[in-house]
N, C-alpha and C positions, 0 to 999 in steps of 0.2 A: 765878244766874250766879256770885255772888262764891263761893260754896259749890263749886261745881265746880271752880273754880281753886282753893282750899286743896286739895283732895283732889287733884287734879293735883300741885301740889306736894309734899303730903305724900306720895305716891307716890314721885318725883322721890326727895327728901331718904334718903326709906327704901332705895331701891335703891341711893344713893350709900353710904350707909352697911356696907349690905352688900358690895356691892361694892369698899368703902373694907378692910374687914375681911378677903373672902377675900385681894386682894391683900398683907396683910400677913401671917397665916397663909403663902400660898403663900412670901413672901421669907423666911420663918422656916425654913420646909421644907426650901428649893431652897437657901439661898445664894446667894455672888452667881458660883456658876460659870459662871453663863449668857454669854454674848458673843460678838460678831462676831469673827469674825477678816478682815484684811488686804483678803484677794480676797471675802469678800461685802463690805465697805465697799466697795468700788469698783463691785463688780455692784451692790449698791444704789443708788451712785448713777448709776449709769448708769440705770439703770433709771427714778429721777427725771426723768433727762434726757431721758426717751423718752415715759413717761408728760406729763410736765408738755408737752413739744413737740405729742404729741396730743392733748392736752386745746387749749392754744392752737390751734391749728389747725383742729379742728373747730368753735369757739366763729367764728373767722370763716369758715369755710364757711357755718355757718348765719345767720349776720349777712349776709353779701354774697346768698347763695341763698335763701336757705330762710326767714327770718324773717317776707317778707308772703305768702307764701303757706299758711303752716303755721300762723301765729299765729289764723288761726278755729278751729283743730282741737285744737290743742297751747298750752296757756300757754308765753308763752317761758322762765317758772323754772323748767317741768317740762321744758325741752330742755337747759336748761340745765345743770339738777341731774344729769340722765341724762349729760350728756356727761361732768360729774366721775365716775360712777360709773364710765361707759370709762376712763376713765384710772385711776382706782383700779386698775379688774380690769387693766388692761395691765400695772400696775406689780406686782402679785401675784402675777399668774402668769408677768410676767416674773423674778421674784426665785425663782418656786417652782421655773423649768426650770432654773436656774443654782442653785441651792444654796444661795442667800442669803435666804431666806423664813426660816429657825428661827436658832435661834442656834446656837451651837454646845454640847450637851449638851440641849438639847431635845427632846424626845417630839415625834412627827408626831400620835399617835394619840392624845395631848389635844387638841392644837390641830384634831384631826378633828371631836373632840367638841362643843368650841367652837361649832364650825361649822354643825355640824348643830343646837346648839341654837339659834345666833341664826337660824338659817332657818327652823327651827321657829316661833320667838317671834312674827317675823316673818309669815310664813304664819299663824298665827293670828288676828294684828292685823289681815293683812289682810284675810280672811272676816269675822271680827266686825265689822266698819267698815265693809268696804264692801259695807252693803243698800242703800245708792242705788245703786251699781254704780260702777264703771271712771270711767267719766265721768260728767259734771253741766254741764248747761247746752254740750254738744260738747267741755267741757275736761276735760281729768285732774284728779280728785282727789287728795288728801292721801293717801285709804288706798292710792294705788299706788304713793305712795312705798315701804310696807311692802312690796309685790310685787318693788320695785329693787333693794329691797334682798335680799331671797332670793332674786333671782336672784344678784346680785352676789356673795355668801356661795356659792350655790350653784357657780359657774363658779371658784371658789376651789376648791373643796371637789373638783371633781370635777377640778381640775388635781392636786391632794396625790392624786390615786386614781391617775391617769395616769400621775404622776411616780412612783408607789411601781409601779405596777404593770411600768412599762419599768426601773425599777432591778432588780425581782426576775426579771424575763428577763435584761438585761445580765447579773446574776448564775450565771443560769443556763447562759447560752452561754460565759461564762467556765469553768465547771466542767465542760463537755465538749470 
């Protein structure tokens, strides 16, 4: 046991490290031209304000509703967690319809990259993890966090498609 938590950690440590690395390589690269301007700081926060409202708010719908009847099926951290991940996706894809998602000088089609690797990573974890399957004992396991998460990465991903796909018509009905 105490073996598997070193290796755990050294895991952890090594991916920080690399990940410590690319991001200073990329601020070497980039500079620091990257930044919000004006009206995405306000569409972002607004978009806080709308996310964070719906994350409250469903947190007591399912407290008042939902919690003894669902709690045989559903752990409450796994209702829980899910509802942060609503409000994530709300606040993503509300900043990605409004222009406030990149900064300003940002590539979409990194951050497409991104996206599809961490759904990838994701999607793998969760096949390899989960051979007891979905659930255990009627509740959700651990590995469908990694599922939440690709979807969540996912409904990102396929908003940046959306959004690029109605700006290249926009563009197009412009030009006739």
């Amino acid at each position: 046991m105490g073996n598997n938590i070193f290796d755990i950690l050294t895991a952890v440590a090594v991916f920080l490290v690399l990940f410590l690395i690319i991001m200073i390589i990329r601020k070497k690269l980039t500079g620091n031209n990257e930044h919000y301007d004006e009206r995405q700081i306000l569409v972002r926060g607004k978009g806080y304000k709308i996310s964070f409202m719906t994350t409250i708010l469903l947190n007591v719908f399912y407290a008042v509703f939902f919690y003894g009847p669902s709690k045989d099926i559903v752990s409450p951290q796994f209702v829980v967690i899910t509802i942060t991940f609503i409000g994530l996706a709300i606040y993503a894809i509300y900043c990605i319809f409004n222009d406030a998602y990149l900064q300003v000088g940002q590539k979409v089609g990194a951050w497409m990259a991104v996206l599809a690797f961490v759904i990838a990573c994701n999607l793998i974890a969760f096949f390899v993890s989960s051979t007891k399957g979905f659930t255990e004992d009627g509740l959700a396991t651990g590995s469908s966090l990694n599922l939440m998460m690709a979807v969540l990465f996912g409904a990102i991903l396929v908003s940046f498609l959306i959004k690029r796909f109605m700006e290249k018509r926009g563009d197009s009905h412009e030009e006739s």
